[in-house]
GUVOZA-221733 format. One record per residue (C-alpha): residue in three letters; x, y, z. Coordinates in steps of 0.2 Angstrom, whole numbers, plus 2048, in hexadecimal, padded with zeros to 3 digits. Each point is the difference from the previous one (the first is absolute). Layout:
alaXYZ ...
//
This chain:
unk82B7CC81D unk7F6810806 unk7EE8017FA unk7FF80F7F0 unk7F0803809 unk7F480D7F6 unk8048077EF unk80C80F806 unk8077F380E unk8077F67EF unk8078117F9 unk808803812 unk8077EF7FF unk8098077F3 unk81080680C unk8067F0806 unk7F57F07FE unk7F57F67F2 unk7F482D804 unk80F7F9819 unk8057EE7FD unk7F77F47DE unk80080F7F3 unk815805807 unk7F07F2815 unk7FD7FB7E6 unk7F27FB810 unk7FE7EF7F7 unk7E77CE7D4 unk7FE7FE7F2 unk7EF7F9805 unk7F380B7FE unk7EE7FF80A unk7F380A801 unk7F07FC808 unk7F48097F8 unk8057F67F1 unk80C8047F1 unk80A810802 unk8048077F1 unk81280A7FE unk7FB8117F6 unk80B80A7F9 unk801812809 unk7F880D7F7 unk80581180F unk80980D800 unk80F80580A unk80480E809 unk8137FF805 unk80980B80E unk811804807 unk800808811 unk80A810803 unk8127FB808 unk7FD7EC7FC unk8107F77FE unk8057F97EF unk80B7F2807 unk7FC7ED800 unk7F37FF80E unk7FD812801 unk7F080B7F9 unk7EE800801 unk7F17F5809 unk7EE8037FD unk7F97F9811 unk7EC803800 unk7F480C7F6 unk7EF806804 unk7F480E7F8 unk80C80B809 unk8107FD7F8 unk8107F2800 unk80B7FF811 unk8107F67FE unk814802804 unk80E8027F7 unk8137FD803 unk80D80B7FE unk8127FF7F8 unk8057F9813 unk7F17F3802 unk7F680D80D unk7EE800800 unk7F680F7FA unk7ED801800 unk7F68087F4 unk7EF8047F9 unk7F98007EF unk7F080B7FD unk7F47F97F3 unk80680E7F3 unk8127FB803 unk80980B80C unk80D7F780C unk804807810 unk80D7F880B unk8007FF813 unk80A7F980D unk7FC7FF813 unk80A80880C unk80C7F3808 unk7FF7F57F0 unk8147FA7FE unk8098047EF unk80B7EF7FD unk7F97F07F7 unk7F27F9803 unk7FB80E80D unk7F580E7FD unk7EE8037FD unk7F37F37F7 unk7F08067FA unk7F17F1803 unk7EF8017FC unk7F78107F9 unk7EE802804 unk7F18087F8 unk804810809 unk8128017FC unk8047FA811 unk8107F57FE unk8067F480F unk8137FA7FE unk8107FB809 unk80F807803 unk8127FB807 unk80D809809 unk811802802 unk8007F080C unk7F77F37F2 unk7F080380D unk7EF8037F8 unk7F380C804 unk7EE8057FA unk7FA80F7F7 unk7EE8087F9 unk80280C7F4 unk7EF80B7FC unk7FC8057F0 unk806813803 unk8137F9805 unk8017FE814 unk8077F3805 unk7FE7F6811 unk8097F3807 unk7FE7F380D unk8067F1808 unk7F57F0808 unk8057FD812 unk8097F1800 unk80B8007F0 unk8127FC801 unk80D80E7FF unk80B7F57F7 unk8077FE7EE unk7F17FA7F6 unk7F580280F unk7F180C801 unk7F18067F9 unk7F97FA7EF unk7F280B7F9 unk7F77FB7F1 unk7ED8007FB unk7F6810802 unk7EC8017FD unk7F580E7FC unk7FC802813 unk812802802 unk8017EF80B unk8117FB7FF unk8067EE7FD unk8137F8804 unk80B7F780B unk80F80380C unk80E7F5805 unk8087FE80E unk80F80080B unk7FE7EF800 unk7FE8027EC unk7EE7F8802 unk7F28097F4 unk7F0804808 unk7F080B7F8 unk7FA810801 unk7F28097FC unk800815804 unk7F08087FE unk7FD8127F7 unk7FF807811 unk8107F8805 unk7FC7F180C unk80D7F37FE unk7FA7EB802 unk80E7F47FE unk7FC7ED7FB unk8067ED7FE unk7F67F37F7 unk8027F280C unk80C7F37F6 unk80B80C7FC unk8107FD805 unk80C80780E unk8128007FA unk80980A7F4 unk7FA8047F0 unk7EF7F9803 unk7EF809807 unk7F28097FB unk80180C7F0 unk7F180A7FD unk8008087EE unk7F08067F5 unk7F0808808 unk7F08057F6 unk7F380C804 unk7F67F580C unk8117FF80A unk8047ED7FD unk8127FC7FF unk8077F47F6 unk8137F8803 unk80A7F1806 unk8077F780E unk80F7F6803 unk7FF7F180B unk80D7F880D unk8057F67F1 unk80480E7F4 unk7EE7FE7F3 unk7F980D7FE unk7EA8007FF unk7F380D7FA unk7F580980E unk7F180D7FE unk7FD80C80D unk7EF807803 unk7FD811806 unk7F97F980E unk8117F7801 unk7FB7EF7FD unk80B7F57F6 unk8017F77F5 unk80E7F37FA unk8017F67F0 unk80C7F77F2 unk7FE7F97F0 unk7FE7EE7FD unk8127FC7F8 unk80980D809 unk8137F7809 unk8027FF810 unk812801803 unk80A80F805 unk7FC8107F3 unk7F37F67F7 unk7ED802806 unk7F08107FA unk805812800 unk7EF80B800 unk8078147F9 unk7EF8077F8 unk7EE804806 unk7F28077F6 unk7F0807805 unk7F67F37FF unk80C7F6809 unk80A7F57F3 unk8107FC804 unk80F8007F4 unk8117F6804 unk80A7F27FA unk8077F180A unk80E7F57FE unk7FF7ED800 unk80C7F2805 unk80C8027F0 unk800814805 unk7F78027EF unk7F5811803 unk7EE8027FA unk7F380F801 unk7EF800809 unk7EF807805 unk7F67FD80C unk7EC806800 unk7FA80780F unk7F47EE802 unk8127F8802 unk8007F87EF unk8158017FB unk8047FC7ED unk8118007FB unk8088047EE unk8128027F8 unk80480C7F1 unk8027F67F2 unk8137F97FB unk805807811 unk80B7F780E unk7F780B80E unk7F380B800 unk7FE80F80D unk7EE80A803 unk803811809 unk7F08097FF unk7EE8007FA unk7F380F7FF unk7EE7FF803 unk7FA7F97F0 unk80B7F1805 unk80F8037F2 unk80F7F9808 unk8118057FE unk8117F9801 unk8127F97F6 unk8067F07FC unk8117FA7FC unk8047F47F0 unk80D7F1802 unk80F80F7FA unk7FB80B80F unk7F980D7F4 unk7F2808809 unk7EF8097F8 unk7F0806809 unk7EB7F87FE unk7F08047FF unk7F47F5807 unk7EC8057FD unk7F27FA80C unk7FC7F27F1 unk8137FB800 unk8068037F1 unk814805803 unk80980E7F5 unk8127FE802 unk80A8117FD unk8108087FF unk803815801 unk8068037F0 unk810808809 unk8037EE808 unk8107F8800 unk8027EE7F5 unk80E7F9809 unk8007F3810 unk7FA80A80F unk7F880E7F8 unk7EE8037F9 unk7F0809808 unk7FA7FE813 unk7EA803802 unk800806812 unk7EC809801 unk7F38037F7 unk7F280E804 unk7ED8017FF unk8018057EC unk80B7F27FC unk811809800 unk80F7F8804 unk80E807809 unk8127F6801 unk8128017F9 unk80A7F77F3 unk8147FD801 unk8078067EF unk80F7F97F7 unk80B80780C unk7F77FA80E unk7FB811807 unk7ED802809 unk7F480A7F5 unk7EE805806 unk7F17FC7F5 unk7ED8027FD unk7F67F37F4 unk7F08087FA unk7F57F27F9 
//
């Protein structure tokens, strides 16, 4: 199972997997913990601001993902009435423009996918062509567009460049894959310098490797590994580029089990979940001292964490024992709000997705409707 990586990565996951390879890759307990002692479950109290993207699809897998907002605006994607990917952004008084980069293929699950936007209005994303074979992009808050490639990355089907995390420096964070369809980080810098990584463990066949994901203003990067025997590990990356490497006590240690780190705040807390040895999923955090507390949405079977701002609220989705979905709200004290856009869907396999949340506390994610169509939204608490 690929890594969902940072909170855009999860939307990306979207195409194929559980935004390339769990919403469309949805990238996917009834015990509940929390360490800072009881977690209350409190009814949500936001507003909701939701949004259709111009030229989204209205088809069963089709429509539009809300992938990251800052004080700049909302970035996300959306799929057309063919599956293509278009990206867009969202200005904070609502206007959406669309974008595609040049290249981009037009059939499903090709196209353009729109990653993290940052305080500037900088957004760094993915796109596929024609040949299934990713690429990055930087598009700057006036509309140019740049793309690149790490050296290295494959040419193949599902092989390339994976760009993700942007911070306000304009340090870019990701992975490539290559021909040999083994991952490997990256970090590009704002004057273009390119420095390629592997957490030593990682492992060196298919499908495993090195998967850098969410960087924060100091430059640390945040993602997971995959060792020789397919389990994947947290690591932190230093500016500096020391690293890091951790899991959580309980996490499995077969094949497609083990600690996926996706979020990085400012103050260096981490956000991910980790599955254990009956490939039940929980959420966790860990505080820059190293100190990891685990907790599980109440009545849930698994618990997701995507993101988490600087006063430490953590965001994410959980999934109930009918495979309905709904987003959370976790605060610094731990108490959990459980909530659902009100557009969201009731049935098995619909509900709300809480992909990232900004410096104000806004949320930006989508829900699948009733007709299991992608619509973007913004919770205002």
């Amino acid at each position: 199972m690929q890594d969902c990586g940072s909170a855009q990565l999860q939307l990306k996951c979207a195409r194929s997997e559980t935004v390339k390879r769990q919403m469309a890759r949805v990238c996917f307990a009834l015990i509940f913990s929390c360490v800072f002692g009881i977690c209350a479950s409190a009814q949500d109290p936001a507003s909701y601001d939701e949004f259709t993207a111009p030229g989204a699809g209205t088809g069963q897998g089709q429509g539009t993902l809300a992938a990251s907002i800052s004080a700049a605006g909302t970035s996300g994607f959306y799929y057309d009435s063919v599956g293509a990917a278009h990206g867009f952004v969202r200005s904070t008084s609502g206007t959406i423009t669309t974008y595609d980069v040049v290249g981009a293929g037009t059939a499903a699950n090709q196209g353009t996918f729109a990653g993290q936007i940052s305080k500037s209005g900088v957004i760094a994303g993915t796109w596929t062509d024609s040949n299934n074979v990713d690429h990055a992009y930087v598009r700057g808050a006036s509309g140019s567009i740049s793309t690149f490639n790490v050296s290295g990355a494959g040419k193949g089907a599902n092989q390339g460049t994976e760009c993700c995390g942007i911070n306000t420096a304009g340090t870019k964070s990701g992975y490539y894959i290559g021909k040999n369809d083994v991952s490997h980080g990256f970090v590009k810098s704002s004057s273009g310098t390119i420095t390629t990584y592997k957490v030593s463990g990682a492992g060196s066949d298919p499908q495993q490797g090195t998967r850098g994901g969410a960087i924060n203003t100091a430059g640390t990067i945040v993602g997971t590994y995959i060792d020789k025997n397919t389990v994947n590990h947290a690591f932190i990356r230093a500016a500096d580029g020391t690293i890091t490497k951790f899991s959580v006590t309980g996490a499995g240690t077969k094949a497609n089990q083990g600690t996926s780190a996706v979020g990085i705040n400012d103050v260096g807390t981490v956000v991910g979940y980790y599955t254990d040895s009956s490939f039940k999923t929980h959420a966790f955090q860990r505080t820059s001292d190293g100190t990891i507390s685990t907790f599980d949405v109440q009545g849930a079977m698994t618990t997701f964490a995507a993101g988490i701002n600087a006063s430490g609220t953590i965001v994410g989705f959980s999934f109930d024992a009918a495979g309905k979905v709904q987003g959370f709200s976790r605060t610094s004290s731990g108490t959990i709000t459980s909530f659902n856009a009100p557009g969201a869907g009731t049935k098995i396999g619909t509900g709300t997705f809480a992909e990232f949340v900004n410096a104000s506390g806004k949320i930006a994610g989508a829900y699948i409707d009733s007709s299991f169509v992608y619509q973007g939204y913004i919770r205002t608490p």
